[in-house]
C-alpha positions as MATLAB code, in Angstrom:
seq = 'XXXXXXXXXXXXXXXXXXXXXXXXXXXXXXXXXXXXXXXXXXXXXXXXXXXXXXXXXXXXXXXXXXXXXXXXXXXXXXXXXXXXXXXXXXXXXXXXXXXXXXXXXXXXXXXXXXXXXXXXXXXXXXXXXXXXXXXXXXXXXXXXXXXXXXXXXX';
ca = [
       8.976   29.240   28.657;
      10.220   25.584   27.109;
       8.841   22.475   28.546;
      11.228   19.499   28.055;
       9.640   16.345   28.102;
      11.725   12.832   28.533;
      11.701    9.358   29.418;
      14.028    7.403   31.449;
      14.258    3.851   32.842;
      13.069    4.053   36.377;
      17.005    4.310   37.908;
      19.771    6.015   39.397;
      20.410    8.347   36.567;
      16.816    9.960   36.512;
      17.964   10.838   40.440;
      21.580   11.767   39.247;
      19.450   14.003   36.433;
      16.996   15.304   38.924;
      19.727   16.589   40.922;
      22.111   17.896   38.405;
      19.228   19.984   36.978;
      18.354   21.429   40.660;
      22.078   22.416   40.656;
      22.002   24.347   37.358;
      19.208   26.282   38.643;
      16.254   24.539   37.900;
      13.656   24.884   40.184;
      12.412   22.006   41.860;
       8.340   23.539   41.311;
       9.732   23.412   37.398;
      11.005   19.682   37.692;
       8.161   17.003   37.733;
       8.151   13.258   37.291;
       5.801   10.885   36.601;
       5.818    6.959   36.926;
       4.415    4.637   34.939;
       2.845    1.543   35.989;
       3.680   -1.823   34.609;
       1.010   -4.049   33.362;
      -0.995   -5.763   35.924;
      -2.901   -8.867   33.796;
      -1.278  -11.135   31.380;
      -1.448  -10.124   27.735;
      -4.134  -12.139   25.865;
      -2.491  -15.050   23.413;
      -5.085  -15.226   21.607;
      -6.111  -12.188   19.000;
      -9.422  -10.872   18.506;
     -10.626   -9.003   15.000;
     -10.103   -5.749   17.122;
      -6.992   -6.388   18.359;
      -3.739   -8.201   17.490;
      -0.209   -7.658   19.636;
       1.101   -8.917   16.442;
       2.383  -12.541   17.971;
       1.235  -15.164   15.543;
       0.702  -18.889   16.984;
      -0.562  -20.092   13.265;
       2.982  -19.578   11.505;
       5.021  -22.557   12.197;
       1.666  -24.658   13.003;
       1.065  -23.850    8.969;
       4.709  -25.028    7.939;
       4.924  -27.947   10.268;
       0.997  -29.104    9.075;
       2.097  -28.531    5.387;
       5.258  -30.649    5.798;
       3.818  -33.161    7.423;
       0.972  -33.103    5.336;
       3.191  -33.608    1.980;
       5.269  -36.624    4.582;
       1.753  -38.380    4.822;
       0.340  -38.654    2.046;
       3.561  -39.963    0.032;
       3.759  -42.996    3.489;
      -0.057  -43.228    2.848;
       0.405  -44.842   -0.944;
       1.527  -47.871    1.065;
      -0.527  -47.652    4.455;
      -4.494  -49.255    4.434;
      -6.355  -45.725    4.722;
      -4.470  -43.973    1.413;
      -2.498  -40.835    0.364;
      -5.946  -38.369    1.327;
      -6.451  -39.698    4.820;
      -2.643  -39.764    6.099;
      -2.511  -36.422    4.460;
      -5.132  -34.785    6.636;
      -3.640  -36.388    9.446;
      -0.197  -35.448    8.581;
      -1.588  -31.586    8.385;
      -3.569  -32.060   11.314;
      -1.048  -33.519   13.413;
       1.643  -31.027   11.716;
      -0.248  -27.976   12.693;
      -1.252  -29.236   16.429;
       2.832  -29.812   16.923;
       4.032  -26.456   15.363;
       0.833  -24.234   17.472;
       1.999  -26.405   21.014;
       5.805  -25.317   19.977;
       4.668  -21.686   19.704;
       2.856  -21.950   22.642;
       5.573  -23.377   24.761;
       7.820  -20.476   23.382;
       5.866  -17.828   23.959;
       4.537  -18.840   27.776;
       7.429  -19.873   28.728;
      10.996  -18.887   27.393;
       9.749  -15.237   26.238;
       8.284  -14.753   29.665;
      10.994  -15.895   31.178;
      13.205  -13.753   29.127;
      10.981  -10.430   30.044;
      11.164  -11.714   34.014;
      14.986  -11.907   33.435;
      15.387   -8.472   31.900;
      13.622   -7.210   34.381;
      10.906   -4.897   32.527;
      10.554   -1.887   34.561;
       8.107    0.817   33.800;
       9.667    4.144   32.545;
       9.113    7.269   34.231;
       8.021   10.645   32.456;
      10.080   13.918   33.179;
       9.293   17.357   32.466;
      11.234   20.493   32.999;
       9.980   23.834   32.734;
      12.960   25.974   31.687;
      13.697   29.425   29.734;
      14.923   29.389   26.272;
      18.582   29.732   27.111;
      18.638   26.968   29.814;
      16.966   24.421   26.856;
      20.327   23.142   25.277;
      22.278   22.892   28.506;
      19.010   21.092   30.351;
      18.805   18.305   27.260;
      22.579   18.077   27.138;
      22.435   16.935   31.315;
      19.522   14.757   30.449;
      21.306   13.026   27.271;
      23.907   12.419   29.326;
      22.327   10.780   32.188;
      20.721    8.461   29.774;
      17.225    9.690   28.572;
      15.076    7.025   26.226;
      14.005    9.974   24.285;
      13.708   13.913   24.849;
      10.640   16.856   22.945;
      10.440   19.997   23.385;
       7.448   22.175   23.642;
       7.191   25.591   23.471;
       4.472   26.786   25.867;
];
């Protein structure tokens, strides 16, 4: 016995699959699909030392701080406070404008763009087959569109 194990998008073509395999001679005791379920609670923005999801808020704060850093303190030779002062607020000011811009992106035109695109959880199917159905069973699941296909022997 082979156990073929794919993923699909939750759709039409896991039912057209489903059925196609039930018409090859699959059994439908052999044939079993699992959902997943979609994330409930926000992701966190902000990373911890055990965690990251690898979005960084700090990047273009950093440029925007050191830009406007290096724009201060050549204006602050001829303002009262000096070069040092109009500096630090330069980078100050410079990083709080680049981490709000990241911010604004990341709230709200990425999550916007994931509510558009309409992320759907995948669903998990495995098919118990013989050896000689194996190549015909992951040829009908290629074919309706499978994210990604293993074998197991069992």
């Amino acid at each position: 016995m082979l156990q073929l194990f794919s993923t699909f998008e939750h759709s039409n073509y896991l039912e057209l699959a489903i059925n196609e395999l039930e018409k090859t001679g699959i059994k439908k005791e052999s044939i079993f699909a699992v959902p997943l379920t979609n994330r409930k609670v926000e992701r966190r923005i902000f990373d911890s030392i055990h965690n990251s999801d690898g979005v960084s808020l700090m990047s273009t704060g950093a440029a925007l701080g050191t830009a406007f850093s290096v724009v201060g303190a050549s204006v602050g030779f001829k303002l009262q406070w000096g070069p040092i002062y109009w500096g630090l607020i330069g980078a100050v000011g410079g990083f709080l404008l680049g981490f709000l811009i990241d911010l604004f992106i990341y709230k709200v035109i990425k999550r916007h763009k994931r509510l558009i695109r309409g992320k759907n959880s995948e669903v998990i199917l495995i098919v118990e087959c013989g050896e000689e159905q194996a190549d015909h069973v992951e040829s009908i699941l290629w074919h309706h569109l499978a994210l990604g296909i293993a074998r197991i022997q069992s």
